[in-house]
C-alpha positions as CSV (number, residue, x, y, z in Angstrom):
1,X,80.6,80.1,168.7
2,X,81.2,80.3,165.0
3,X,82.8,77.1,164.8
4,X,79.5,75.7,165.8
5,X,77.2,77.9,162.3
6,X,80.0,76.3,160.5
7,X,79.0,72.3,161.5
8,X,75.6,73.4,162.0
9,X,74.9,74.7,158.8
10,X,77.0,73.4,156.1
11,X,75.0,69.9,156.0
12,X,72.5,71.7,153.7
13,X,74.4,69.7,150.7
14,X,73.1,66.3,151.8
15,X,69.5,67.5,151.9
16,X,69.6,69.2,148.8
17,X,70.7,65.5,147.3
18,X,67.5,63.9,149.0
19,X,65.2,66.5,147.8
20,X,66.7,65.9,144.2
21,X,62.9,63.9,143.0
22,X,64.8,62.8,140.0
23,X,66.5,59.8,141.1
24,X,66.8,57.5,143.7
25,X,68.4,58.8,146.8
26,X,72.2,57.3,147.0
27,X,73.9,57.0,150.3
28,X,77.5,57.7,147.8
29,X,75.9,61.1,146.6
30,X,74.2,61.9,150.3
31,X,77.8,61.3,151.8
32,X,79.7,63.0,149.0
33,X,77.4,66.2,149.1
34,X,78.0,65.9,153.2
35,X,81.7,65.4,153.0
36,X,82.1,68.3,150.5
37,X,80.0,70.7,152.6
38,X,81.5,69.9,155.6
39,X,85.5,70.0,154.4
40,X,85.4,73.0,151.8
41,X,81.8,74.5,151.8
42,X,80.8,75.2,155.4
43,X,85.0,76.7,156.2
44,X,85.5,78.7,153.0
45,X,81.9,80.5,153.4
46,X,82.8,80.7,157.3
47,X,86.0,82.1,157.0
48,X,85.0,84.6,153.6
49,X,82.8,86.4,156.3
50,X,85.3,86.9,158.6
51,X,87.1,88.5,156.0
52,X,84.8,90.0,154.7
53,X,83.8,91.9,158.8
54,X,87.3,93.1,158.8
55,X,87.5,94.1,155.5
56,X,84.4,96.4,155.5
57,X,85.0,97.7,159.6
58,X,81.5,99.4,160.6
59,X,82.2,103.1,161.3
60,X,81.9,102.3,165.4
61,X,85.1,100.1,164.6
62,X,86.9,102.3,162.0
63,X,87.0,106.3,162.1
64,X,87.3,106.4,158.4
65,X,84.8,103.5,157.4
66,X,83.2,103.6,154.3
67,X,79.1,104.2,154.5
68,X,76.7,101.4,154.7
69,X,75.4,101.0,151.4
70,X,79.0,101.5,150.1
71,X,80.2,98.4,152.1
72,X,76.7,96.6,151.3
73,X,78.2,97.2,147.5
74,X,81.5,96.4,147.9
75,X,80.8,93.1,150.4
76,X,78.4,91.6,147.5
77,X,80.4,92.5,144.5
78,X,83.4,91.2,146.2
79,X,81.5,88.0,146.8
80,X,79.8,87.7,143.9
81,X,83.2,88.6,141.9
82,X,85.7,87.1,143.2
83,X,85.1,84.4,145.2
84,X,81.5,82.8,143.1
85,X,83.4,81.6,140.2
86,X,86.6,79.8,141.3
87,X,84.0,78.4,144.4
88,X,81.8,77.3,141.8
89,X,84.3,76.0,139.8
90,X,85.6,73.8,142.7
91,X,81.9,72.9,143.8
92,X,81.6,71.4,140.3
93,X,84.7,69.4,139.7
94,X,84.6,68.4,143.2
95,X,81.1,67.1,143.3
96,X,81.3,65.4,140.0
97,X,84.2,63.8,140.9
98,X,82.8,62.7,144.6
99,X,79.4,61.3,143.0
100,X,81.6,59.3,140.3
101,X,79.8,61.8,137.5
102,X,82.8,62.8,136.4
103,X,83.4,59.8,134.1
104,X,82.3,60.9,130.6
105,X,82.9,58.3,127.9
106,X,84.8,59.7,124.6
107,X,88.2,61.9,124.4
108,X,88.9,64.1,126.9
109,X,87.7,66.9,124.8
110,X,84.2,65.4,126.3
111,X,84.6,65.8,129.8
112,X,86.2,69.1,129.6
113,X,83.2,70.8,127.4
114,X,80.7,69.2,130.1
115,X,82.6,70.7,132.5
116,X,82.6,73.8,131.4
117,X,78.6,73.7,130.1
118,X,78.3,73.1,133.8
119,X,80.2,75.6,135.4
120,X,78.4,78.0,133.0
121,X,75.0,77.3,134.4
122,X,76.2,77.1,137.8
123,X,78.1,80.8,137.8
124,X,74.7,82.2,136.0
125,X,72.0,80.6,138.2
126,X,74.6,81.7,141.2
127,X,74.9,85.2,140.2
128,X,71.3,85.6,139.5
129,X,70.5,83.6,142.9
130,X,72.9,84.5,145.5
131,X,73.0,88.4,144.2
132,X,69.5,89.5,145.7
133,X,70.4,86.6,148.8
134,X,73.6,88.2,149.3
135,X,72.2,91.9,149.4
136,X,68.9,91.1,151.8
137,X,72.0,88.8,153.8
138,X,74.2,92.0,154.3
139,X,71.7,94.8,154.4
140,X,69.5,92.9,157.0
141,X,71.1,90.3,159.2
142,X,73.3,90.8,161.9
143,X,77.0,90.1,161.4
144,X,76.6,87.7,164.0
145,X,73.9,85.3,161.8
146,X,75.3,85.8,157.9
147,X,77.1,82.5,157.7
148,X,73.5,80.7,159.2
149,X,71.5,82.7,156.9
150,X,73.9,82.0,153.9
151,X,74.0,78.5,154.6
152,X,70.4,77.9,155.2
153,X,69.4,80.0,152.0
154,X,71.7,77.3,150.1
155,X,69.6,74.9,150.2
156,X,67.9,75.8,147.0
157,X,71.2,75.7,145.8
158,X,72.2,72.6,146.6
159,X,69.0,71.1,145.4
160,X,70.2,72.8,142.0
161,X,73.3,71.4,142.2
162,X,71.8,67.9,142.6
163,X,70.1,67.9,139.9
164,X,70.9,70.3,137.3
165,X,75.0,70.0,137.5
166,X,75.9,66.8,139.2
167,X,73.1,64.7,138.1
168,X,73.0,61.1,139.2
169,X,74.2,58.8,136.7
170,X,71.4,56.5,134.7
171,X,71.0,53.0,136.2
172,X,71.2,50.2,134.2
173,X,68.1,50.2,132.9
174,X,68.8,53.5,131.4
175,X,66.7,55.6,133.6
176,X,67.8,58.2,135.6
């Protein structure tokens, strides 16, 4: 019932919001984590895997199938390669744009170079995270249980998300 991993496990975005210590929790950013995780997150990581299993066949399903640590290889590089940064790239516009962060006062010179500063740190932090996650992921959970495991081991993630790209914006006090 992958349908079911997919609803089960892409709330992590929410929670990853709450445990964000540096601001008050609000219900916009809670909801616009949710609403992103459940729309693009939870189906774009669901159906990559599915890809991913018929793209790297086992040998019992394939008579010329590449070896395991070969496909271990080529399922994380492809991950890691081509689908982390324009994932990433979404993940931050969208989120900044959901959680009203996305206003940055001064020409829109501005908002593209904070864009881009937080892209940057995304992509690195992913690529340094989600490589060794990715390779424990493949070499040692069933096909069966990636998408769960990969959603679950997000929430780090989207507690980095929180409050290192999309951080809340200051009250009016000037506190964060």
């Amino acid at each position: 019932m992958p349908q079911l991993s997919i609803l089960l496990t892409c709330p992590t975005l929410p929670p990853g919001d709450v445990i964000n210590t540096s601001s008050l929790c609000s219900l916009r950013r809670v909801l616009s984590f949710g609403l992103y995780g459940l729309v693009v997150g939870g189906p774009i990581t669901h159906f990559w895997h599915k890809f991913m299993d018929h793209l790297f066949l086992p040998p019992a399903h394939a008579p010329h199938a590449l070896a395991a640590e070969t496909r271990l290889v080529g399922r994380v590089a492809l991950s890691q390669l081509v689908l982390t940064p324009p994932f990433v790239a979404v993940t931050v516009g969208a989120l900044a744009h959901l959680t009203g962060t996305d206003t940055i006062p001064g020409p829109p010179q501005a908002a593209a170079d904070s864009f881009r500063r937080a892209f940057a740190a995304a992509l690195f932090t992913n690529w340094r995270w989600f490589t060794a996650a990715r390779v424990v992921n493949q070499a040692l959970v069933g096909r069966s249980h990636r998408v769960l495991v990969e959603h679950l081991t997000t929430l780090w993630w989207h507690t980095y998300l929180a409050v290192m790209v999309v951080p809340p914006l200051p009250t009016a006090g000037g506190a964060k």
